[in-house]
C-alpha positions in Angstrom: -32.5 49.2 40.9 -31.9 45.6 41.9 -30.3 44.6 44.8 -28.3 41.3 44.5 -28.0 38.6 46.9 -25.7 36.1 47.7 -27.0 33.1 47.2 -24.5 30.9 49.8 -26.9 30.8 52.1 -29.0 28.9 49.6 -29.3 24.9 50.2 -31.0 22.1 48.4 -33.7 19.7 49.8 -30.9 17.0 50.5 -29.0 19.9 52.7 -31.9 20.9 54.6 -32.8 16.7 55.6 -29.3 16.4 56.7 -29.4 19.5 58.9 -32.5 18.3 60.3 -31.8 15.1 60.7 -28.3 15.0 61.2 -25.3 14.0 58.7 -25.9 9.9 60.1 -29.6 10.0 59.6 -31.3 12.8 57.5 -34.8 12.7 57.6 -36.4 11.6 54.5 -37.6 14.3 51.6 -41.4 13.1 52.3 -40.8 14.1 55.9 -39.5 17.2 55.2 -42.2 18.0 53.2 -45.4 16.8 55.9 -43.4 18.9 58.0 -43.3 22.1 55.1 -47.1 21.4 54.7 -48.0 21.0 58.3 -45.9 24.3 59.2 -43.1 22.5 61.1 -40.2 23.6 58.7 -39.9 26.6 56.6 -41.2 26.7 53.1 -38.8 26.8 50.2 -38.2 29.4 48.0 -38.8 28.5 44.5 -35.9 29.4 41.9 -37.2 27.4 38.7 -39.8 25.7 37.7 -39.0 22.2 39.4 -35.7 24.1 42.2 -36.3 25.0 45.7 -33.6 26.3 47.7 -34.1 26.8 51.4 -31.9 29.4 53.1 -29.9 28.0 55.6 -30.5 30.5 57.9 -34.1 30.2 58.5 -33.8 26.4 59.0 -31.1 26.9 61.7 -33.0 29.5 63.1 -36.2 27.4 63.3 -34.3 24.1 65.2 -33.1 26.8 67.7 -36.5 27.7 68.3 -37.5 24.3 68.7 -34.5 23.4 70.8 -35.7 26.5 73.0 -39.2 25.4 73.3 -38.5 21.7 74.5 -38.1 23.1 78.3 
């Protein structure tokens, strides 16, 4: 048996710099990804050969924990 997901919690790369960066200034996609490969931000999850979706969730998640861990 399969379980289906919803997938609205699903975002593109262009989602995930703006909700890093802010809707005025997203970080760029090549700092998103030093951060992905330096184990700043969470890693996508692939859904085709060239797609990555992030879920929205864990990248919420991870600026509260850096919000939390500033003091």
């Amino acid at each position: 048996m399969h379980t289906v997901v919803a997938n609205s919690d699903l975002i593109n790369e262009a989602a995930v710099c703006r909700l890093i960066g802010g809707t005025e200034t997203p970080i760029h996609k090549a700092t998103l990804w030093r951060g992905i490969n330096a184990g700043r931000y969470p890693k996508p999850i692939k859904v085709g050969p060239s797609i990555n979706r992030w879920r929205a969730s864990e990248v919420l998640a991870m600026l509260d924990h850096m919000a939390q861990a500033r003091g």
